[in-house]
Rosetta silent file (secondary structure, phi, psi, omega in degrees, C-alpha in Angstrom):
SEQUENCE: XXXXXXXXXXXXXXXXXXXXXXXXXXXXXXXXXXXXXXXXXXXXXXXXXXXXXXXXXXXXXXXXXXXXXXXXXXXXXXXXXX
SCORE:     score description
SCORE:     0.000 S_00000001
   1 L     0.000  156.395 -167.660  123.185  105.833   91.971 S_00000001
   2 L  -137.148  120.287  170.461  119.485  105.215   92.420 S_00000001
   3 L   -98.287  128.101  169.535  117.105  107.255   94.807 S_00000001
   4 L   -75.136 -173.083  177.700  114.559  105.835   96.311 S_00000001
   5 L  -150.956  169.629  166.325  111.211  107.682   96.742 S_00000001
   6 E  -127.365  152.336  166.632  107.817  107.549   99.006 S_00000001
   7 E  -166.056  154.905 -168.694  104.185  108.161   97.484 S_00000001
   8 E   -66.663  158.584  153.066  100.870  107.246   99.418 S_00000001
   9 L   -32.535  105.470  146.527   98.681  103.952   99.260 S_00000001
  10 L    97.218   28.950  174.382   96.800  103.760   95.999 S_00000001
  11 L   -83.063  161.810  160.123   99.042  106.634   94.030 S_00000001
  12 L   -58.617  119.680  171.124  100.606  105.751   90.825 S_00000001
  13 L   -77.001  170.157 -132.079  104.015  103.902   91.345 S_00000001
  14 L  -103.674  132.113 -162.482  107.334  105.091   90.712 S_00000001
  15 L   -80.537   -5.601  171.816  108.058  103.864   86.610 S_00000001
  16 L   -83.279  -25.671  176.787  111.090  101.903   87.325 S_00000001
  17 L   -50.018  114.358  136.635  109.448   99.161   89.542 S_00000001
  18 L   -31.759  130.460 -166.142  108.891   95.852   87.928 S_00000001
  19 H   -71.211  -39.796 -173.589  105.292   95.014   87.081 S_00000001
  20 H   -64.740    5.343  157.066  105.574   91.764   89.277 S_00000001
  21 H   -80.531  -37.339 -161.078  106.235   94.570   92.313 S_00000001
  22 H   -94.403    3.487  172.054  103.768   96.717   91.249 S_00000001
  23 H   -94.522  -10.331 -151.275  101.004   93.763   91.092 S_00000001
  24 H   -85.410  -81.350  160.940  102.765   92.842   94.451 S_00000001
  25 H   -38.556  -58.208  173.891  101.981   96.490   95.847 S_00000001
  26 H   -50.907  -37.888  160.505   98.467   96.373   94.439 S_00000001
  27 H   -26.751  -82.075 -172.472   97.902   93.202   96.225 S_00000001
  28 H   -46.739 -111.616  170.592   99.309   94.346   99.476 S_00000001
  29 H    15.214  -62.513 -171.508   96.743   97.602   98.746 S_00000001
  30 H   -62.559  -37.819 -165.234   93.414   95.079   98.201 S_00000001
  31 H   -69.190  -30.835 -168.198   94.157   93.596  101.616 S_00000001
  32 H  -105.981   44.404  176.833   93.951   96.777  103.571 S_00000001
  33 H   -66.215  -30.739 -151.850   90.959   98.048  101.497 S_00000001
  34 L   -95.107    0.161  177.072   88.715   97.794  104.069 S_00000001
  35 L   -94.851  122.332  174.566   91.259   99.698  106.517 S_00000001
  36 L   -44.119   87.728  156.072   91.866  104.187  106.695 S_00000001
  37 L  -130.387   52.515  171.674   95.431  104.178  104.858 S_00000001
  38 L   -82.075  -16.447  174.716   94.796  107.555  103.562 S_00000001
  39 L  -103.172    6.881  138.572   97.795  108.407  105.791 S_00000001
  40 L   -48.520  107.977  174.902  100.090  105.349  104.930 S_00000001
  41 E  -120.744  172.644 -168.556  102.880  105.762  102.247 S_00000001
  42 E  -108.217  171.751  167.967  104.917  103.250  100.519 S_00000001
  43 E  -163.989  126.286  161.584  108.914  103.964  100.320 S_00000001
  44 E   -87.317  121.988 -179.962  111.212  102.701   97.842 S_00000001
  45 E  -125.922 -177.150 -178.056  114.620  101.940   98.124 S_00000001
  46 E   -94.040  117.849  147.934  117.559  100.591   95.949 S_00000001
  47 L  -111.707   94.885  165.993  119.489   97.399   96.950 S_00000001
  48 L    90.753   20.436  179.193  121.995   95.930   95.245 S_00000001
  49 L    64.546   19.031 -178.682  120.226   97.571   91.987 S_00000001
  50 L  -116.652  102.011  176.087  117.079   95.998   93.308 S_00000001
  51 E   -42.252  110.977 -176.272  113.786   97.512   94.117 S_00000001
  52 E  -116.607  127.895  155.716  112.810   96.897   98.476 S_00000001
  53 E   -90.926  126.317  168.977  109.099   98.583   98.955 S_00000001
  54 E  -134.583  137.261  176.791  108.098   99.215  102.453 S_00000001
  55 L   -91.451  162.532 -165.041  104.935  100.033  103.723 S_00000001
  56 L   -50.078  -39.805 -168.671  104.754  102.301  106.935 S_00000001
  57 L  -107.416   46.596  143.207  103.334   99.593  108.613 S_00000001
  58 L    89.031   19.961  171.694  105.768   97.670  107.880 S_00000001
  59 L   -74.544  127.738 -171.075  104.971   95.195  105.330 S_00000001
  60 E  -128.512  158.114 -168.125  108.034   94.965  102.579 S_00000001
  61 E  -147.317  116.093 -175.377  108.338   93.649   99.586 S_00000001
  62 E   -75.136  137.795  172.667  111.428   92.020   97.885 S_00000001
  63 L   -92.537  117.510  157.449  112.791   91.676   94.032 S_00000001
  64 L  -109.681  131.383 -178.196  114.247   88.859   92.543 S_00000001
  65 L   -92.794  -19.770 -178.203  115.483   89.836   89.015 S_00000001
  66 L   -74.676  -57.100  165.072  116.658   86.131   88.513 S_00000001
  67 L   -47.446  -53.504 -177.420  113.258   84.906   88.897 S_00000001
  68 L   109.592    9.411 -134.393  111.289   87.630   88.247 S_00000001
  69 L  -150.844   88.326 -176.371  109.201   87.536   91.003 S_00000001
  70 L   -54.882  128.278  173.480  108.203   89.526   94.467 S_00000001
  71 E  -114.939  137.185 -176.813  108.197   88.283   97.885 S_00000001
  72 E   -94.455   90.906  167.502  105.768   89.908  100.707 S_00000001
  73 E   -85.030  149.283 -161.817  106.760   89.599  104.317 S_00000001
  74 L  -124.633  138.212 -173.343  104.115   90.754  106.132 S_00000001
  75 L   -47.843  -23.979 -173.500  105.095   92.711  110.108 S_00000001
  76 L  -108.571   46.553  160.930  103.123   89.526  111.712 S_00000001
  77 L  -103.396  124.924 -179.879  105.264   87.110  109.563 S_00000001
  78 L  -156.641  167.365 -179.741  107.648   85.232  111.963 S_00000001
  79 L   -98.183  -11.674  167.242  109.187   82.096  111.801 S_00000001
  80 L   -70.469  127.379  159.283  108.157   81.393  115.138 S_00000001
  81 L  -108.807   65.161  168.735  105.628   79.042  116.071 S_00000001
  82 L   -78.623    0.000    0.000  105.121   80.098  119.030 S_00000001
């Protein structure tokens, strides 16, 4: 079993993450630089033996272990074009 964990915006991550998550998360981080997310934590959980990151405000960030590779949906990512 695998526990997930939370720690704030621009903390050390959790040592199990894949570095393409944790450049993923750093990323994420540069975008809201210019934005107060001293109150904003990240929270990890386990799926499937696979690291999901979610930020408060609701940006997440997906593993593919076949690939290698992190995907960012962002809360004002929609498939709508409305």
């Amino acid at each position: 079993m695998q526990l997930g964990t939370r720690w704030s915006v621009g903390d050390d991550t959790p040592p199990r993450i894949p570095s393409v998550v944790v450049a993923a998360i750093r990323a994420v981080e540069a975008e809201y630089a210019d934005r107060d997310t001293s109150a904003w934590r990240w929270t990890l959980t386990w799926l499937e033996g696979k690291p999901v990151v979610e930020l408060d405000e609701g940006t997440v960030i997906w593993y593919n272990s076949v690939e290698d590779t992190a995907t960012t949906t962002h809360p004002d990512d929609s498939d709508d074009d409305d």
